[in-house]
C-alpha positions as CSV (number, residue, x, y, z in Angstrom):
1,X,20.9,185.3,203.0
2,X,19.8,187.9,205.4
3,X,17.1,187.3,208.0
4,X,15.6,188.3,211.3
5,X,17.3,188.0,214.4
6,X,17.2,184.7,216.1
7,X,17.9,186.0,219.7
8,X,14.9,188.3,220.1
9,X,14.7,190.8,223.5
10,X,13.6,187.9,226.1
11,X,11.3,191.0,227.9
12,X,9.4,191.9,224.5
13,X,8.6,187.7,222.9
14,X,5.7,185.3,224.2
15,X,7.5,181.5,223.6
16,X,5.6,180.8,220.8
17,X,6.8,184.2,218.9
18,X,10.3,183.1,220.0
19,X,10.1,180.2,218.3
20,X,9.0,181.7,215.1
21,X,12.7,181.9,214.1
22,X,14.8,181.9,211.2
23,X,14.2,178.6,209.7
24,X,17.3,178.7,207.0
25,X,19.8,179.7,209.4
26,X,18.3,177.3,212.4
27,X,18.7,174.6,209.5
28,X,22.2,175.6,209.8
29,X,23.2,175.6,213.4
30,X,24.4,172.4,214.7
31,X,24.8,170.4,218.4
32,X,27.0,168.5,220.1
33,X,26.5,165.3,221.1
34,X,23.2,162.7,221.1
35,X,21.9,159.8,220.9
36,X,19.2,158.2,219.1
37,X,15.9,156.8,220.1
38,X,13.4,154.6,217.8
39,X,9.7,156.5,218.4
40,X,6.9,154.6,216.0
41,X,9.3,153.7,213.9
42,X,11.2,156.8,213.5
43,X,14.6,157.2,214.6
44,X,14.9,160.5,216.7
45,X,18.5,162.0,218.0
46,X,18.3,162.9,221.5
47,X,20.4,165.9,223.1
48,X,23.5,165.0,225.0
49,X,24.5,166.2,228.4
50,X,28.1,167.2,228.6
51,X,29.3,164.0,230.3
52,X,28.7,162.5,226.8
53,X,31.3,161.8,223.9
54,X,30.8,164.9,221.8
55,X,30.5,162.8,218.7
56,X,27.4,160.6,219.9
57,X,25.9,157.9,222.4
58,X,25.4,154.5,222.2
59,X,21.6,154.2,220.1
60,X,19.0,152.2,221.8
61,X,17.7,148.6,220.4
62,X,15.4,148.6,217.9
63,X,17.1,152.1,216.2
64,X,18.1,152.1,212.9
65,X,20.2,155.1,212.5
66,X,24.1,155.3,214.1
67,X,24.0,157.6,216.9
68,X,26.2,160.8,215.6
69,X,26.6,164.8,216.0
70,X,23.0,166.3,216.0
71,X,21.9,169.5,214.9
72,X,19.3,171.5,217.1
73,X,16.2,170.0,214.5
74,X,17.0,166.8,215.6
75,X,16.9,167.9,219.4
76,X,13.9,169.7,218.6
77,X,12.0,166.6,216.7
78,X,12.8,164.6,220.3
79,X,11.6,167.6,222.3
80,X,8.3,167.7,220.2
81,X,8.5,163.8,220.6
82,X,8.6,164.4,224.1
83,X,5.3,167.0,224.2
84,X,3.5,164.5,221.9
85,X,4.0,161.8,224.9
86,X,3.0,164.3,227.6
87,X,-0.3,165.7,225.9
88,X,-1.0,161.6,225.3
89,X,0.1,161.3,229.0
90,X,-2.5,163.7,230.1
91,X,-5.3,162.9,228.0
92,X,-5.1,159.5,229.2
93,X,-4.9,160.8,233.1
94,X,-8.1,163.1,232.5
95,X,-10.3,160.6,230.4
96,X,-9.2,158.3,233.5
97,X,-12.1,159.6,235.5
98,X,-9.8,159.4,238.5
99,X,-9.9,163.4,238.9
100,X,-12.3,165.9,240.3
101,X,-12.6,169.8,240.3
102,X,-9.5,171.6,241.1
103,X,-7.4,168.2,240.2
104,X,-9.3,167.6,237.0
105,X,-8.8,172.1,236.1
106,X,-5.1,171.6,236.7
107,X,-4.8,168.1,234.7
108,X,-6.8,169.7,232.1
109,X,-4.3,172.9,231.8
110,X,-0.9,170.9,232.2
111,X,-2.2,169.2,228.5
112,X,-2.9,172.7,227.1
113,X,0.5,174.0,228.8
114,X,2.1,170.8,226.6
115,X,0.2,171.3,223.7
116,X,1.7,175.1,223.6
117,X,5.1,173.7,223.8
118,X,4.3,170.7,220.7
119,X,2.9,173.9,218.8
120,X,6.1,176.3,219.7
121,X,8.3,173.5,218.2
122,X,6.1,172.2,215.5
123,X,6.2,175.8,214.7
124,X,10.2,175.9,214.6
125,X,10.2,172.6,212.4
126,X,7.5,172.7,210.2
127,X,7.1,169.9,208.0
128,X,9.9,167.9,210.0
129,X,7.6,168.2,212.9
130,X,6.6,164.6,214.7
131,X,3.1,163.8,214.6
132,X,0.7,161.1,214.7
133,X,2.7,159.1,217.5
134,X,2.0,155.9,219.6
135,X,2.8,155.5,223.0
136,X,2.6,152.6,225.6
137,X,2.5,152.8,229.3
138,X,3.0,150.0,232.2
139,X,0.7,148.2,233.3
140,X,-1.4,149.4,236.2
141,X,-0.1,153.3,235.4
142,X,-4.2,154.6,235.2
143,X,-5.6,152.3,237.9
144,X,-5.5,155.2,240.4
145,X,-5.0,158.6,240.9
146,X,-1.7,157.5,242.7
147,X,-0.5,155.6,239.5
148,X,-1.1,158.2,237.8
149,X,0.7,160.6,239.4
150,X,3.8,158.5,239.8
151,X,3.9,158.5,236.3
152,X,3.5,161.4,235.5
153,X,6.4,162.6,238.0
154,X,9.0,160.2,236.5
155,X,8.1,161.6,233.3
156,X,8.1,165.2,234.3
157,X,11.5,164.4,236.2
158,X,12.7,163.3,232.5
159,X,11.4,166.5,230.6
160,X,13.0,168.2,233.0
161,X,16.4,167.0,233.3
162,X,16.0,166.5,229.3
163,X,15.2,170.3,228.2
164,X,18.2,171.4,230.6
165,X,20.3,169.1,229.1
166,X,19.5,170.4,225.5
167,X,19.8,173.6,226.9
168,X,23.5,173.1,227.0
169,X,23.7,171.4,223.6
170,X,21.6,173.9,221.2
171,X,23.5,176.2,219.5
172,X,21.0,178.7,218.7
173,X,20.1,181.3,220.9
174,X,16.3,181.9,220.7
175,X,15.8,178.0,221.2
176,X,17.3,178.2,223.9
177,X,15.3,180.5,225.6
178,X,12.0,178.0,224.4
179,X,13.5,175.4,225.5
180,X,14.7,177.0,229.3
181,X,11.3,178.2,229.4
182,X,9.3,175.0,228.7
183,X,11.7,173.6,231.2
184,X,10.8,175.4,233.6
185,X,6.8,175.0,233.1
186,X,8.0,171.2,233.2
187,X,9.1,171.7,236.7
188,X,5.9,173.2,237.4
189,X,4.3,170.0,236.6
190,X,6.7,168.4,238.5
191,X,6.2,169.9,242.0
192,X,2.3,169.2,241.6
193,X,2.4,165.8,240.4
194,X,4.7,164.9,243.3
195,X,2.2,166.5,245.9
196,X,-0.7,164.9,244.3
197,X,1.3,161.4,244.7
198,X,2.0,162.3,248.4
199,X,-1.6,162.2,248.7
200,X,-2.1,166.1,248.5
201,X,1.2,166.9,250.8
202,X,3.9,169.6,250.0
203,X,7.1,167.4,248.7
204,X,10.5,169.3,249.3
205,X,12.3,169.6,245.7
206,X,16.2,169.4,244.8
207,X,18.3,172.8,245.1
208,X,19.7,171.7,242.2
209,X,17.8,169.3,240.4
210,X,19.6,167.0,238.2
211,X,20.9,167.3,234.3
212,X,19.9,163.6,232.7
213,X,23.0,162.3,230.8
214,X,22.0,160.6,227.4
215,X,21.8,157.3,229.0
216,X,19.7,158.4,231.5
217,X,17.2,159.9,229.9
218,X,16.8,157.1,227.6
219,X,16.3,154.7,230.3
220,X,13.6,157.0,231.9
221,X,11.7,157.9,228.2
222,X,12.6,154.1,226.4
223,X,9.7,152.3,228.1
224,X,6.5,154.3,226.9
225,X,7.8,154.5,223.0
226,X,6.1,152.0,221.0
């Protein structure tokens, strides 16, 4: 069956129209490599960096699915995953009432910034998209701005490493291009939550920041799935 093109002219497509693709031939496509998380209950397969076995990683406890080859929906499902845990992540920072003006703007934004990504990939997946999730945090991660912050820069340094990782496994073309770009506004985040933690003071970021491998990324993400 014929169809639009997948790989649309990266000058001329906003994200979210990128990720309007094809949805019968991005059912198709497949991915190397991945493990699998448990997320509320859900078991969710996690894109592989290419230090991985190509036919799967070790699943995490509590997982009820062997880990195996994933396809680029099951890489998108842990991406979305991962947005659904950042706009929680977020919410929780600004109802905190640790913020002020410019702080409290920028908090505010960097939840509509991941709430643009959820809705690019919910958009992809339709009806397989997450939703309705449950997260948990460590104790003491909203008792201060600094808390806060820290947080939010290990999880930002997860997304990261995460999307560029993916961006290496997905096979199709115009996902890759949402997921480099997300990855990139995820770096954003990054370098701001790391000055705000410095207590407002320029941090010095990585030439070449680092791809997560599978096991990385699942020690990083594992502790705030419920």
């Amino acid at each position: 069956m014929s169809g639009p093109s997948i790989t649309p002219d990266p000058a001329e497509v906003s994200p979210m129209e990128n990720a309007n693709l094809d949805r019968a031939r991005f059912l198709r496509r497949g991915a190397k490599g991945g493990l699998v998380l448990a997320v509320g209950g859900m078991a969710l397969a996690a894109a592989a960096c290419g230090d991985d076995d190509e036919t799967g990683a070790a699943s995490t406890t509590g997982s009820t699915t062997a880990a195996g080859p994933v396809d680029d929906v099951a890489i998108a499902k842990l991406a979305a995953t991962a947005e659904l845990l950042a706009i929680d992540f977020y919410g929780m920072g600004i109802d905190s009432g640790f913020f002020r003006a410019d702080v409290l703007a920028y908090m505010k934004a960097a939840r509509q910034n991941e709430q643009d990504h959820y809705d690019a990939l919910a958009k992809v997946l339709g009806a397989e998209a997450p939703k309705d999730l449950m997260f948990v945090y460590p104790d003491g991660t909203f008792a201060s701005a600094k808390s806060i912050a820290d947080t939010g820069t290990a999880l930002e340094t997860a997304f990261v490493g995460a999307y560029m990782g993916a961006i290496s496994s997905l096979k199709d073309n115009g996902l890759k291009k949402v997921a480099a770009q997300i990855g990139a506004n995820e770096a954003q985040h990054l370098t701001t939550l790391k000055s705000l933690g410095a207590g407002g003071k320029l941090v010095p970021n990585p030439s070449l920041p680092d791809v997560l491998t599978a096991e990385e990324a699942t020690a990083a993400v594992t502790p705030f799935l419920a």
